[in-house]
C-alpha positions in Angstrom: 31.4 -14.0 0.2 29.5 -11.8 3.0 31.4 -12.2 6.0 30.3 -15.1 8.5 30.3 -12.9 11.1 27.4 -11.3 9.8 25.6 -14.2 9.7 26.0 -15.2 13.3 24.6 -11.3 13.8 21.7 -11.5 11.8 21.3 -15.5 13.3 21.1 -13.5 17.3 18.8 -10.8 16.2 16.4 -13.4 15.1 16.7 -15.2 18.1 16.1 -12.0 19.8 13.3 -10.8 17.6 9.9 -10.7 19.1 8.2 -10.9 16.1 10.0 -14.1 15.2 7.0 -16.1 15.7 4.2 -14.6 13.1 7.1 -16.0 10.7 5.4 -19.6 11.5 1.5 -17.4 10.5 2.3 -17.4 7.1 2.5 -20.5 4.2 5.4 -20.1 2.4 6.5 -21.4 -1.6 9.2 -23.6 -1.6 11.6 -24.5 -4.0 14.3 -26.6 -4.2 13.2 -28.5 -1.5 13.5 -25.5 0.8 11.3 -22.6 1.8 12.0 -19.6 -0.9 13.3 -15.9 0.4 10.4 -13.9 -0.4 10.9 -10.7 -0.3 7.9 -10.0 -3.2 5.6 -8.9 -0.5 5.1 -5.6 -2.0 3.9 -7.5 -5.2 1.5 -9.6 -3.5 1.9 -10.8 0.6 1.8 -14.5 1.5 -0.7 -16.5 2.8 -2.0 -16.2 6.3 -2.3 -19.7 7.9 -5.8 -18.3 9.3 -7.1 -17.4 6.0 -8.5 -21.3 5.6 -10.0 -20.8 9.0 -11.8 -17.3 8.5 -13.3 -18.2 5.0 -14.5 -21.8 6.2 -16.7 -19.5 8.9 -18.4 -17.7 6.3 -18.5 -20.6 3.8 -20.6 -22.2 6.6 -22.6 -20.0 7.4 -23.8 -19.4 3.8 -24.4 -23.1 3.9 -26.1 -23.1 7.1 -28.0 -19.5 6.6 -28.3 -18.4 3.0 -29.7 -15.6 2.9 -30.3 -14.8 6.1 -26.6 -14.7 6.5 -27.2 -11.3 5.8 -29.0 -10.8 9.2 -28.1 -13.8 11.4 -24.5 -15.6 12.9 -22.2 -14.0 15.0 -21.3 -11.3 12.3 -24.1 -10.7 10.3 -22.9 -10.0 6.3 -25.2 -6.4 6.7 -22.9 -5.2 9.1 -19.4 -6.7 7.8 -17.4 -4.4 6.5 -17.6 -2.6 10.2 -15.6 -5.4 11.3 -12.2 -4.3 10.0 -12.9 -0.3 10.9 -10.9 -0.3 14.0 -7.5 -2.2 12.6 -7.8 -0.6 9.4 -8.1 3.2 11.6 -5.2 1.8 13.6 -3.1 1.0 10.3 -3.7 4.3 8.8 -3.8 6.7 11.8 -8.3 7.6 11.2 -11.1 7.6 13.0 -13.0 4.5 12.6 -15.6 6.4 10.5 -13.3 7.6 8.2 -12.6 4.1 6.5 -14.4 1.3 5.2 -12.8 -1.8 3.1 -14.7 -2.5 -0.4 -14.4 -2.7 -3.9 -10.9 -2.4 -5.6 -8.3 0.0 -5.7 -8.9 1.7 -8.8 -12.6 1.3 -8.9 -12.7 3.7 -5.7 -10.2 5.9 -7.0 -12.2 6.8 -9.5 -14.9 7.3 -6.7 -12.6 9.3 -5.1 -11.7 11.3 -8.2 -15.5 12.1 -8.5 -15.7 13.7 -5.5 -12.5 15.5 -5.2 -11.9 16.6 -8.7 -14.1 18.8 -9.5 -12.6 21.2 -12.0 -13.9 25.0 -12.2 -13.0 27.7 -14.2 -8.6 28.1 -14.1 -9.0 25.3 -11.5 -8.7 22.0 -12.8 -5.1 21.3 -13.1 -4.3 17.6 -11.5 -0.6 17.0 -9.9 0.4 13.4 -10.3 4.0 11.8 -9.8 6.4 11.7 -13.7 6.3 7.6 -13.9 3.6 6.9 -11.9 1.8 3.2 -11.4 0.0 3.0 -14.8 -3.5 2.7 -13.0 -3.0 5.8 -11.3 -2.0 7.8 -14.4 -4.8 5.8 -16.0 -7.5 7.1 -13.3 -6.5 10.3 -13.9 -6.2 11.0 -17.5 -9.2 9.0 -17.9 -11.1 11.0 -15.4 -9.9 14.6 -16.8 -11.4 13.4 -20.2 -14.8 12.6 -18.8 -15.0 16.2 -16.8 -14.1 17.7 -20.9 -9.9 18.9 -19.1 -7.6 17.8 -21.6 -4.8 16.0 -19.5 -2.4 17.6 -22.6 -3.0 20.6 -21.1 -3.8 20.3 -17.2 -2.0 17.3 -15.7 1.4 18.6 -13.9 3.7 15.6 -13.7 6.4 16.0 -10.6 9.1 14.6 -11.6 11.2 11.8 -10.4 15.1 13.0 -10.3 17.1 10.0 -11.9 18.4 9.2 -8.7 14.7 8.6 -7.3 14.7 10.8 -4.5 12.3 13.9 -4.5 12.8 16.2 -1.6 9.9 17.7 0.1 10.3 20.8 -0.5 10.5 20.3 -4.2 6.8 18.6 -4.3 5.5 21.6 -2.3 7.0 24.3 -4.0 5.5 22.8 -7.2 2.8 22.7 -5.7 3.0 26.3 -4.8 3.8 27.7 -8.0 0.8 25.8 -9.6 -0.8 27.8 -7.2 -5.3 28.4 -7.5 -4.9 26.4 -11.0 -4.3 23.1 -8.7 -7.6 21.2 -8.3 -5.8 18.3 -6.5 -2.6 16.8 -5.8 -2.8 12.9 -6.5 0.5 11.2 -4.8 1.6 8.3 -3.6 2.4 7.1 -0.2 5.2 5.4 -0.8 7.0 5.7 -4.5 6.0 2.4 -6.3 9.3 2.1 -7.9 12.0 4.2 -5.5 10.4 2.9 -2.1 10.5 6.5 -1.3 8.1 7.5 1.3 6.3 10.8 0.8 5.9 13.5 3.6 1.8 13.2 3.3 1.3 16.2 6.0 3.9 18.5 3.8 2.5 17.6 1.1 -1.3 18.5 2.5 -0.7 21.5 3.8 0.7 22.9 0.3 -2.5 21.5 -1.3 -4.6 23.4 1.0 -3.0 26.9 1.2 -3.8 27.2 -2.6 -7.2 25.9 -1.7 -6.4 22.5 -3.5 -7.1 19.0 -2.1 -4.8 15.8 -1.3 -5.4 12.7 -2.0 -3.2 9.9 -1.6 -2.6 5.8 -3.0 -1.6 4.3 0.0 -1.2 0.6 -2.3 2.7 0.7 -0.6 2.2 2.2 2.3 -0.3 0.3 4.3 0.7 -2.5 6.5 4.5 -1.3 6.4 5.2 1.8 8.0 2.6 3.8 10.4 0.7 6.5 8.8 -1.5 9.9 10.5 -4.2 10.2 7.5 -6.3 12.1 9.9 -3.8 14.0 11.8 -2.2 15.1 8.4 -5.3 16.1 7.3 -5.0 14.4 4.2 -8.5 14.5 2.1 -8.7 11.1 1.4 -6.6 7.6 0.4 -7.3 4.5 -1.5 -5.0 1.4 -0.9 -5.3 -2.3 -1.9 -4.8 -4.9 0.5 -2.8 -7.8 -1.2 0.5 -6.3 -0.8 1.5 -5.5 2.6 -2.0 -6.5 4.6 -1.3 -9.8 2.8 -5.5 -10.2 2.1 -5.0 -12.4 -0.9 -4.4 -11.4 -4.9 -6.6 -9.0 -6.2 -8.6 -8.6 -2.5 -10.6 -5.7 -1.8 -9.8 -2.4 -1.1 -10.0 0.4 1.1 -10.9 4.1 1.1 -10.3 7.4 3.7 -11.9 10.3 3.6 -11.5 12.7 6.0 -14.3 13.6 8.5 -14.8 17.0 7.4 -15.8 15.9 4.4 -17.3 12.6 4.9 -19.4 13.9 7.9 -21.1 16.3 5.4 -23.7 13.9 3.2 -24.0 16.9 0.8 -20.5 16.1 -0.4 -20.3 15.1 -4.0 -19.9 11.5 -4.8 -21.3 8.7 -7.0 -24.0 7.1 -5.1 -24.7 3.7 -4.6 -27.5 0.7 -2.7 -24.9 0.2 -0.2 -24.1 4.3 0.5 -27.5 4.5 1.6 -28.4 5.4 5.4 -28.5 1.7 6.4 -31.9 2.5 8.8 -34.1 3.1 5.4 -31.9 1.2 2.9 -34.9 -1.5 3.2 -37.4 0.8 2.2 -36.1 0.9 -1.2 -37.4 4.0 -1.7 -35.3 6.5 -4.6 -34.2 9.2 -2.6 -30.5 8.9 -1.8 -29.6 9.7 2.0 -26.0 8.4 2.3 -24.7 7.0 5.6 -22.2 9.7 7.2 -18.8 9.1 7.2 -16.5 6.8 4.5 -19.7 4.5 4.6 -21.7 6.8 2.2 -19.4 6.2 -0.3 -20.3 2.3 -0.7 -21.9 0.8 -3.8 -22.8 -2.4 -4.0 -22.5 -5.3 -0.7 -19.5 -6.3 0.9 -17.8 -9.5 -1.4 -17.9 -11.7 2.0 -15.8 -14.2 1.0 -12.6 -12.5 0.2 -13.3 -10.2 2.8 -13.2 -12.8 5.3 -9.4 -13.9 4.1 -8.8 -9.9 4.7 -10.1 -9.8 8.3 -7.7 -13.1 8.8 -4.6 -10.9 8.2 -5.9 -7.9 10.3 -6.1 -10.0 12.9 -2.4 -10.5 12.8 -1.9 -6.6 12.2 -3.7 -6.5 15.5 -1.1 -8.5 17.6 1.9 -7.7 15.9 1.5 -3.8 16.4 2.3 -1.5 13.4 4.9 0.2 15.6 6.3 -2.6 16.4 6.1 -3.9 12.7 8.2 -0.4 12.0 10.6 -1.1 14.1 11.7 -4.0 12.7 11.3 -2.9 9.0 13.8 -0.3 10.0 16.6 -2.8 11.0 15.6 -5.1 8.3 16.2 -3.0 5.5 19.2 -0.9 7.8 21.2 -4.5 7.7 20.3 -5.3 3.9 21.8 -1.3 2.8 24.6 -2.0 5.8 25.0 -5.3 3.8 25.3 -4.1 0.0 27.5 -1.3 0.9 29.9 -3.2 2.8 30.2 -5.7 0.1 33.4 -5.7 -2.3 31.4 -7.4 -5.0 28.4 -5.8 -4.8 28.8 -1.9 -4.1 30.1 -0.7 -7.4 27.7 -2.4 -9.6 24.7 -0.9 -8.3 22.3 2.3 -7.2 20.1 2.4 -4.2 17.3 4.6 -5.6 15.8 4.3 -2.1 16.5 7.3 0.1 19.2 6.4 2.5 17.2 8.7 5.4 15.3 5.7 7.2 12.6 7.6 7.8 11.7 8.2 4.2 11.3 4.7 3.3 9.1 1.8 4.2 10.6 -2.2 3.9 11.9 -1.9 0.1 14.9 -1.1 -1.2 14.9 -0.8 -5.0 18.7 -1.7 -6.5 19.7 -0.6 -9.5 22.1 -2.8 -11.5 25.1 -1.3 -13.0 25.1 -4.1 -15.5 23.4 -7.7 -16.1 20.8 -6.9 -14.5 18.6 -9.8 -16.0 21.2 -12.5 -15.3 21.6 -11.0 -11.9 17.7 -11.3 -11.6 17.4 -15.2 -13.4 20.2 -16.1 -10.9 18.5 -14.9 -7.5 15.1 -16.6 -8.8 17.0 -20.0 -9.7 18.5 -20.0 -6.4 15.5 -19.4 -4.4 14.9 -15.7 -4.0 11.5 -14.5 -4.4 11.9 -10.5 -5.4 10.2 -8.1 -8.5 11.9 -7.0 -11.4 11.0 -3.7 -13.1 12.8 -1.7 -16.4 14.9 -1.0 -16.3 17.2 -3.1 -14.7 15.4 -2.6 -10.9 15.3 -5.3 -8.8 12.8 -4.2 -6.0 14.1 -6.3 -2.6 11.1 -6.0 0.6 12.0 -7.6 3.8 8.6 -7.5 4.9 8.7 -7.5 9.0 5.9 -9.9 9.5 7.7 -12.9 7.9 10.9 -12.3 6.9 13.9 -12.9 9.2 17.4 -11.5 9.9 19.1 -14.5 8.0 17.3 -14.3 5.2 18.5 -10.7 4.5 22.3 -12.4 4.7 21.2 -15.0 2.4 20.2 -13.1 0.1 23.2 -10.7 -0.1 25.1 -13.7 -0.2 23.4 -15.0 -3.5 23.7 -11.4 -4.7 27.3 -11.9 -4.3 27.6 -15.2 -6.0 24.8 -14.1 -9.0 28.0 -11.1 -9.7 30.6 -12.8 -9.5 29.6 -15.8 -12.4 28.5 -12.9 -14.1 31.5 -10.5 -13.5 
């Protein structure tokens, strides 16, 4: 079994951990009697103990106000979705105009696709990742039909390497040799399935020396490593925020778009009540002025309630630090690879797809079983491990930073070793 002494080190960096405490923020399953090991977080993040708190506070004041909740109370519901603009700038490395949380991931990547893919004449080919989340490549194909490009024909697929790492260069001189056909690049942050994590400014600058654009889903990205959307120049980015940001299943969404373009209100984009300049949306009159920055690309009102459970888990964002979050994920996930490597029963019968460089990964590692892999998988969930599967035979292991401890990681390893060896 994984040697003791690793346990007593993994048992002093959590004493030593000054993060240890948002471990005690969050509600945890149990099973067995016993708090599980989740380390599912880049499925869907557990439950902030504020949540309760921050949706009793609008629940109250819809009982209290009604409608003129919209206009009265400390945060008035007109105005709410500027309440998570500075930790949502912070988390993604924007300016405060730049983002704005609402709708859901793929409704506002379509949004986004409507305004950034605009094929014309030999430009309208679409780059998108070989393998990628179905409701990207669904976006995408979907969206190509509707603007009469046959994906058949025009959508490049890079392609994944089967041992899941794609070096940067290879996604840029793709991207060169598509060259003025590229329309826009459409990647990931972070690789869905490989944890890898994508080189956005690389990849930007490619897109933009054929005169292309880049846009990125950030849906594993946010909340686990710092990002520089702005700085990178990046065109825009959609995320969700019931992985990482831990906002609750299905919880709204989140959209970048660079200043250059969301300063301009001549931009294309699909307009919407809520886009309107917020000084005349009252006037109801039919003329569409959209607010400047990500703001003009709203639709309908903010969904309060949900929202509310989102601006709980910011607020934790807020006083953990996402550099200091980073740090952490770094040693988490260093100790569970240091881990499975050093292990006799566990290093031959499995592939780390994730990159081995720290810096191109966030807090997943995605292990590849050799053999048994849905034994392997049944065993870790009987015994209490809390972790996603995905075909074929990938078990995808996060250590997210903002709950999950030291000890945990050598528990886990440890049940790893036992789920082999009764099935050796």
């Amino acid at each position: 079994m994984t040697n003791e002494q690793e346990l007593q080190i993994a048992k002093k960096r959590d004493m030593e951990d000054p993060l240890a405490r948002f471990k005690n923020e969050f509600h945890c399953p149990m099973k067995n009697g016993k708090p599980v090991i989740y380390f599912c977080g880049n499925s869907l993040g557990l439950q902030p103990k504020l949540a309760a708190e921050f949706l009793e506070k609008e629940m109250k004041k819809w009982r209290e106000y009604a409608v003129e909740g919209h206009f009265e109370g400390e945060h008035p519901w007109m105005y709410y979705h500027k309440l998570s603009k500075e930790s949502l700038s912070k988390l993604v490395g924007a300016k405060p105009h730049e983002v704005v949380c609402m709708n859901n991931l793929t409704t506002n990547l379509h949004l986004m696709l409507a305004s950034f893919y605009r094929p014309k004449g030999n430009r309208k080919k679409l780059l998108i990742e070989k393998g990628a989340f179905p409701s990207d490549h669904f976006a995408a194909t979907t969206f190509m039909g509707l603007m009469g490009v046959d994906p058949k024909e025009d959508l490049v697929e890079l392609v994944i390497p089967e041992d899941g790492y794609v070096a940067t260069q290879t996604i840029t001189d793709q991207i060169a040799s598509i060259g003025e056909e590229l329309a826009l690049a459409l990647l990931p942050g972070i690789q869905y399935y490989t944890g890898q994590f994508f080189e956005l400014a690389a990849i930007t600058k490619a897109c933009h020396e054929v005169g292309a654009y880049a846009g990125f889903d950030l849906a594993h990205a946010i909340g686990n490593l710092p990002l520089s959307l702005h700085e990178d120049e990046a065109d825009f980015a959609v995320w969700c925020s019931y992985k990482y940001l831990n906002s609750g299943p299905g919880n709204v969404s989140g959209v970048f778009v660079h200043e250059r373009h969301s300063k301009d209100t001549t931009f294309p984009r699909l307009g919407g009540w809520w886009g309107q300049d917020e000084a005349i949306r009252f006037k109801m009159e039919n003329v569409f002025q959209p607010m400047t920055g990500a703001d003009g690309w709203q639709l309908s009102n903010m969904n309060i309630l949900p929202t509310a459970i989102h601006h709980a888990s910011l607020s934790l964002f807020d006083q953990a630090g996402i550099e200091n979050l980073r740090a952490k994920s770094l040693e988490l996930t260093g100790f569970l690879e240091h881990l499975l490597r050093q292990s006799s029963i566990i290093r031959n019968q499995v592939t780390l797809l994730t990159p081995k460089t720290k810096e191109e990964r966030g807090c997943q590692i995605s292990i590849f079983l050799n053999n048994h892999g849905k034994e392997i998988f049944d065993h870790l969930i009987d015994h209490g491990v809390v972790l996603d599967w995905r075909e074929p035979n990938v078990i995808r292991a996060a250590p997210v930073p903002m709950y999950n401890s030291f000890e945990e990681v050598w528990e886990f390893v440890n049940i790893l070793e036992d789920a082999f060896e009764k099935n050796a």
